[in-house]
ROKOL-705198 format. One line per field, with one value per residue (C-alpha): residue number from 1; z, y, x. Coordinates in nm, 2 decimals, always signed. Last residue first. Layout:
resi NUM,...
w Z,...
v Y,...
u X,...
! end
This chain:
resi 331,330,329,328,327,326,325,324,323,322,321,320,319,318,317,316,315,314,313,312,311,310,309,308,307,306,305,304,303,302,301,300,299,298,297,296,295,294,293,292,291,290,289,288,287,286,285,284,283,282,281,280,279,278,277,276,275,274,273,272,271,270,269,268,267,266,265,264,263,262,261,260,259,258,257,256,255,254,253,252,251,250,249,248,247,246,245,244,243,242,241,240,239,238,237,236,235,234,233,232,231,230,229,228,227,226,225,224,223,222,221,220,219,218,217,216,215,214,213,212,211,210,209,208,207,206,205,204,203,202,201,200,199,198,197,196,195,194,193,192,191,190,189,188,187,186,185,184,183,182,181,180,179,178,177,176,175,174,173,172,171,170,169,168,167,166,165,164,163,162,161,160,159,158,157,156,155,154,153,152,151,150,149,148,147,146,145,144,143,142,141,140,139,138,137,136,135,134,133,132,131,130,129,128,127,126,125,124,123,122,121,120,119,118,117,116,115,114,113,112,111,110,109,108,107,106,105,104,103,102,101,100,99,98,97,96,95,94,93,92,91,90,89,88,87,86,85,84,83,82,81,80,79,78,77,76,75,74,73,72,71,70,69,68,67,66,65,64,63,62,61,60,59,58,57,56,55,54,53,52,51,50,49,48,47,46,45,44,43,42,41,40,39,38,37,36,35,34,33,32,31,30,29,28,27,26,25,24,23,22,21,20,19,18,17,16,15,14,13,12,11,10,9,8,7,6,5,4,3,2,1
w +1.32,+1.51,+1.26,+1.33,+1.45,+1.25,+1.39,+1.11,+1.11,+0.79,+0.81,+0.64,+0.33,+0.20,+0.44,+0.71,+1.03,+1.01,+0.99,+1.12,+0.89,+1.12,+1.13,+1.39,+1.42,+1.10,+1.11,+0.91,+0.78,+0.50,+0.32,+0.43,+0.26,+0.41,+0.21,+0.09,-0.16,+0.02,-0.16,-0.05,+0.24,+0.33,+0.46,+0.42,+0.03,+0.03,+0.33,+0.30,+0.63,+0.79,+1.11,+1.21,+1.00,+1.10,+0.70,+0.49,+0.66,+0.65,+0.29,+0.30,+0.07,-0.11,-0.22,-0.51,-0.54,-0.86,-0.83,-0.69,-1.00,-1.05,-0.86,-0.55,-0.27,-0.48,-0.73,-0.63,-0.47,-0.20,+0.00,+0.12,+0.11,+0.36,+0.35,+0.57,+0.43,+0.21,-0.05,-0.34,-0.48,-0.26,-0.55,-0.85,-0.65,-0.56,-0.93,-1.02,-0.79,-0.95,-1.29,-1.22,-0.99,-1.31,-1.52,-1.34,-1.26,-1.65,-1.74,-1.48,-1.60,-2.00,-1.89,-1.70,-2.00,-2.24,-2.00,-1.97,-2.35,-2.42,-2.26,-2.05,-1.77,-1.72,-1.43,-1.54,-1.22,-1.36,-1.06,-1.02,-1.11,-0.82,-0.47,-0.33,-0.05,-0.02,+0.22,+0.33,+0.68,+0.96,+1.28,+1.56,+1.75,+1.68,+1.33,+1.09,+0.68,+0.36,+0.15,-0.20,-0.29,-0.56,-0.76,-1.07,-1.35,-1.20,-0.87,-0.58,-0.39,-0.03,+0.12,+0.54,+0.69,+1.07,+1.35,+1.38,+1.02,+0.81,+0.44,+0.20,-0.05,-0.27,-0.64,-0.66,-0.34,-0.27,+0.09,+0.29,+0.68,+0.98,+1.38,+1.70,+1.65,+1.95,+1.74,+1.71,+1.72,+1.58,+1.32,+1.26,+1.17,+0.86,+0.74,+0.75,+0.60,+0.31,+0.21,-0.04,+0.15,-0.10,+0.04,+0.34,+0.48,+0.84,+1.02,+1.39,+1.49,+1.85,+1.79,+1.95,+1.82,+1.47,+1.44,+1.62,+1.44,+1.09,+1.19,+0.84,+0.60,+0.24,+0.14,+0.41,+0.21,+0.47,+0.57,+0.90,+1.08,+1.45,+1.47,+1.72,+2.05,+2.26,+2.22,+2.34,+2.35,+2.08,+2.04,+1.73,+1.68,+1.90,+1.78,+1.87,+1.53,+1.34,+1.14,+0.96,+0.86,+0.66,+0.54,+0.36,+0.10,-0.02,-0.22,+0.03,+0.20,-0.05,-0.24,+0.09,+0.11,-0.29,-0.29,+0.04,-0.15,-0.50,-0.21,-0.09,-0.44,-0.53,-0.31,-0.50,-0.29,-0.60,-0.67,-0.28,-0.37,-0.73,-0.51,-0.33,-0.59,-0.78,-0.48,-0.35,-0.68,-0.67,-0.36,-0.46,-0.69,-0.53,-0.25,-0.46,-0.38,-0.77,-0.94,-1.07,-1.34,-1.52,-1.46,-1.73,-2.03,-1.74,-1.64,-1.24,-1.25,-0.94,-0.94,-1.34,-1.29,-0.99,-1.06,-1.43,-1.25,-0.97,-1.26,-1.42,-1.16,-1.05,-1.40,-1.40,-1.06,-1.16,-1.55,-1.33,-1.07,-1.35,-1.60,-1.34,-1.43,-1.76,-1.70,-1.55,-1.81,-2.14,-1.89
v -1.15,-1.01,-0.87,-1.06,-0.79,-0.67,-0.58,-0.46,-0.50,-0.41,-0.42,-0.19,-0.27,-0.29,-0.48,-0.51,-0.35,-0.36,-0.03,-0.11,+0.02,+0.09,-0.04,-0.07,-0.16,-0.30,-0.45,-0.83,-0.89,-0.59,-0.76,-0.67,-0.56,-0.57,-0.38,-0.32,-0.07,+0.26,+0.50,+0.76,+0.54,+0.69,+0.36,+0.10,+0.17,+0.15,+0.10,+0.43,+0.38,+0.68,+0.70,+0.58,+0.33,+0.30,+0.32,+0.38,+0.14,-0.11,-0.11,-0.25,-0.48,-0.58,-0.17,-0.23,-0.44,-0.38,+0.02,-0.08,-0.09,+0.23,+0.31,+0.55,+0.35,+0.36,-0.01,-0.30,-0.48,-0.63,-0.87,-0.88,-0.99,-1.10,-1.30,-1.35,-1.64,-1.64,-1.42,-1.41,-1.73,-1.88,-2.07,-1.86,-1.58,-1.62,-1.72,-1.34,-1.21,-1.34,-1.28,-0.93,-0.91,-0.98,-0.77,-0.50,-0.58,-0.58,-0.30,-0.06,-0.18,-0.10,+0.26,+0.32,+0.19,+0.36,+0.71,+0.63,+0.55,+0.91,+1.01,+1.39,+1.16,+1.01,+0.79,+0.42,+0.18,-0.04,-0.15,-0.53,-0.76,-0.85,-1.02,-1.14,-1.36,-1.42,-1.60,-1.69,-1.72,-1.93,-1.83,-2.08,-1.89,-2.08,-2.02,-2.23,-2.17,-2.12,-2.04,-1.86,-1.82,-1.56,-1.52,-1.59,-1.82,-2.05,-1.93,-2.16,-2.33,-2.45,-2.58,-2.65,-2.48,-2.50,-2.25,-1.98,-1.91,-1.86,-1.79,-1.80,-1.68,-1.74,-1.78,-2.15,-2.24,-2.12,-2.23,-2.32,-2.29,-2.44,-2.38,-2.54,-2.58,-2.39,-2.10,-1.83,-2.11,-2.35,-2.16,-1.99,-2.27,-2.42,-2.07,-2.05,-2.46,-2.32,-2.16,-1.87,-1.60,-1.34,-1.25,-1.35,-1.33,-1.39,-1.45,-1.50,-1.25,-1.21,-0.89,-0.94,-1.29,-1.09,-0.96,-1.20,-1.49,-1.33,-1.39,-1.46,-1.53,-1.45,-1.09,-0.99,-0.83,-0.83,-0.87,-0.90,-1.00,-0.98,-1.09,-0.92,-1.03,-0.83,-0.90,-0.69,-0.79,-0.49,-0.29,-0.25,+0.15,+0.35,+0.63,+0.99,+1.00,+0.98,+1.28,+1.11,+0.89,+1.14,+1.32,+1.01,+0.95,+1.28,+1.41,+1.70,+1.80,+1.83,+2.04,+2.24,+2.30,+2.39,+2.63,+2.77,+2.85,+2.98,+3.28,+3.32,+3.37,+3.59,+3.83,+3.88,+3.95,+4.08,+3.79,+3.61,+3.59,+3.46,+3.23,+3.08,+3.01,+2.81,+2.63,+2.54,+2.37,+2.18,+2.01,+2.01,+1.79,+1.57,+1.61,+1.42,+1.10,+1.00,+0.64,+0.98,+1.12,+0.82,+0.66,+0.93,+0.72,+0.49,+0.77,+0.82,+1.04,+1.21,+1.21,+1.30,+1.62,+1.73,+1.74,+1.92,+2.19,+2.24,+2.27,+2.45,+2.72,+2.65,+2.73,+3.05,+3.14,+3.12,+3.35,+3.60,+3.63,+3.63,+3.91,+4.20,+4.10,+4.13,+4.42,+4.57,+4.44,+4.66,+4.96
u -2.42,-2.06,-1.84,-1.47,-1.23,-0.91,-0.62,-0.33,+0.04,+0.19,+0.61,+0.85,+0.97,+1.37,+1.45,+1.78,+1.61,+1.24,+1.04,+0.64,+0.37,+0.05,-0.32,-0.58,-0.93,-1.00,-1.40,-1.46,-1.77,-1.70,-1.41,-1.06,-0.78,-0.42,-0.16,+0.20,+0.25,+0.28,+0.48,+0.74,+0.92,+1.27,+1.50,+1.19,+1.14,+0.86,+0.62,+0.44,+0.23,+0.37,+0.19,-0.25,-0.41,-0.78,-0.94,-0.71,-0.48,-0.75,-0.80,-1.18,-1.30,-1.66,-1.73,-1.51,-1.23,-1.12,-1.06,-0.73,-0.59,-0.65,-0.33,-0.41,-0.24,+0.12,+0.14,+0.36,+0.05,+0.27,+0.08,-0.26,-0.65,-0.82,-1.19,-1.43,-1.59,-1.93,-1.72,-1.97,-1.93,-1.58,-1.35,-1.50,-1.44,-1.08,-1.01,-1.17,-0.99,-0.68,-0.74,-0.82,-0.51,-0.30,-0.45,-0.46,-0.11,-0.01,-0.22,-0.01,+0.34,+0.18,+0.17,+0.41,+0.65,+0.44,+0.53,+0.91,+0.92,+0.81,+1.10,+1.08,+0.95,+1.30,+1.13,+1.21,+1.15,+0.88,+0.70,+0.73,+0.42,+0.23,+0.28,-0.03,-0.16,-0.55,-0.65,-1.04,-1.15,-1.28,-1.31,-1.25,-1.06,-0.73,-0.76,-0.99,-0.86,-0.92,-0.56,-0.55,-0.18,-0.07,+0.28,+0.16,+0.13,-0.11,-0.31,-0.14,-0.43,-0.53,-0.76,-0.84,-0.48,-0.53,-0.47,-0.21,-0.19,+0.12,+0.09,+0.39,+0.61,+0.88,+0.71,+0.85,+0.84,+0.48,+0.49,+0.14,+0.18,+0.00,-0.02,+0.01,+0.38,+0.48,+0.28,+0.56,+0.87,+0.75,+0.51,+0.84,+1.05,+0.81,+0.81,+1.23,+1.25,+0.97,+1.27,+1.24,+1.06,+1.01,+0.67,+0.48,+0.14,+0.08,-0.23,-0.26,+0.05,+0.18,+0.32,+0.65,+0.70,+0.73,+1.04,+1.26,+1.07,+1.16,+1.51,+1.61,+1.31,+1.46,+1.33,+1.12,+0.80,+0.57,+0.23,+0.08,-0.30,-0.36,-0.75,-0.90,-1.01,-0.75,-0.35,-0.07,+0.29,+0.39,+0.08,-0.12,-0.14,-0.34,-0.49,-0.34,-0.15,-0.53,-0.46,-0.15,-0.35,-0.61,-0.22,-0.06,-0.32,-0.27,-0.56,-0.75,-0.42,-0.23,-0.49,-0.57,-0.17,-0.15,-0.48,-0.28,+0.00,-0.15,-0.31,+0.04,+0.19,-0.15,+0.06,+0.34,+0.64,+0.82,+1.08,+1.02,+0.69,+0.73,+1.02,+0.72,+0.46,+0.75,+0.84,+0.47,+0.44,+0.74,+0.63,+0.30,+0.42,+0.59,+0.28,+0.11,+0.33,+0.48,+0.30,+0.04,+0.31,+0.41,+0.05,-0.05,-0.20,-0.37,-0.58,-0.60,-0.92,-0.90,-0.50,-0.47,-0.71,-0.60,-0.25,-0.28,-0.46,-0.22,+0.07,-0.09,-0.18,+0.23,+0.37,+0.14,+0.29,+0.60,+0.54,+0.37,+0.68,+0.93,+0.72,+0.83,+1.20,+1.13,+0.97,+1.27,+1.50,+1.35,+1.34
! end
């Protein structure tokens, strides 16, 4: 008797775990408190993951049916929060074709690693603006406006922060923000627009995820201040240099942080994320082999309109490839 209602206690005691579970998820991923980074740097669907399994087995313990009803909450909650399901929607959009060009502005960021062969993987997209990150030779930047731009275009290398912006057109200003690993670049592409470069590469992610250690949690914690800070100072640079954004301005690199980091809060209603807003796929670029997270981005301010977005796997790194379109608002 004593072991049957044990047994009959299993199914309630699952689907408890899994109601507080859900409730603990949506509070920390609408809010995003810095106390519980630890917890949110993980996909939703992690936990809904682990959510779905505990409401499953109660079913498969007594075939519970408030198990299926816990279910669905979990799907609609997925659904509702992750950042990987609204692009996922759009997988009849066209992504930025390979050899095709309209009036757009063709605009990639990537994390390459050292700058081998980069030409091989980006001649096919015909690029106007590229940002680049752990590129250590300004020889390999130098090199591919030769070879993508027949030399009728203009770089700026970071050598010591290893990165760079690439620019088919002509480089007007240029500055590298002290103490970090940011370029701001003004520029006059081939089309006569003029626009305002931001390249970014924060602080690394802290990689410690024994949750079950409170030093895991303080170390989440003090990984998310330290970018905050970091692109606060930045943004704050870029707008001292251009009041109020008067250029079209883009913003990208590899933010180090998942696509719902509060750190993102900073730019307000002045950028767009233009994977969030036309990206169609994946577009978790990290890491490149299974991506979970996706920390490499274009913004865009509001005078400029994405039309397409998609994350693009490259063989031999660790990210995948952002290749956005973006079209110049017409006044």
């Amino acid at each position: 008797m004593i072991y049957r209602r044990t047994w009959q206690l299993v199914p309630l005691i699952l689907l408890g775990g899994s109601l507080g579970l859900h409730l603990i998820t949506v509070l920390l991923f609408t809010h995003t408190p810095d106390r519980f980074a630890a917890f949110t740097v993980f996909p939703v669907w992690v936990w809904g993951g682990i959510g779905l399994i505990l409401s499953g087995s109660a079913f498969l313990f007594l075939r519970a049916r408030l198990s299926l009803i816990v279910s669905l909450v979990w799907a609609v909650t997925i659904f509702l929060l992750a950042d990987e399901a609204r692009s996922l929607g759009r997988l009849g959009h066209s992504p930025p074709l390979i050899g095709s060009r309209d009036a757009s502005i063709r605009v990639v960021t990537f994390n390459c690693h050292s700058g081998r062969n980069l030409d091989l993987h980006l001649a096919p997209y015909l690029p106007d603006i590229i940002f680049l990150q752990e590129i250590r030779s300004g020889y390999h930047a130098k090199k591919l406006v030769e070879k993508l731009f027949n030399g009728q275009g203009d770089y700026r290398h970071y050598a010591r922060r290893s990165c760079a912006v690439i620019v088919r057109g002509k480089i007007a200003h240029y500055l590298e923000v002290p103490g970090t690993r940011c370029q701001l670049v003004t520029a006059r592409l081939h089309n006569g627009v003029e626009v305002q470069l931001m390249n970014v590469h924060l602080s690394p992610a802290t990689t410690n995820l024994r949750l079950w250690r409170r030093d895991c949690w303080r170390a989440h914690y003090h990984n998310r201040l330290r970018r905050r800070t970091e692109l606060a100072y930045q943004l704050a640079v870029l707008k001292q240099k251009t009041p109020a954004f008067r250029l079209p301005t883009i913003i990208a690199g590899d933010f180090n942080a998942p696509a719902n980091d509060a750190s993102y809060d900073l730019f307000g209603g002045n950028f767009v994320d233009t994977f969030a807003s036309v990206g169609s796929g994946w577009g978790n670029s990290y890491p490149s082999t299974f991506p979970i997270v996706r920390i490499d981005h274009i913004f865009s301010t509001t005078d400029l309109i994405p039309e397409r977005c998609a994350a693009i796997t490259i063989p031999g790194s660790d990210h995948r490839m952002i290749v956005a379109d973006i079209l110049p608002r017409q006044n």
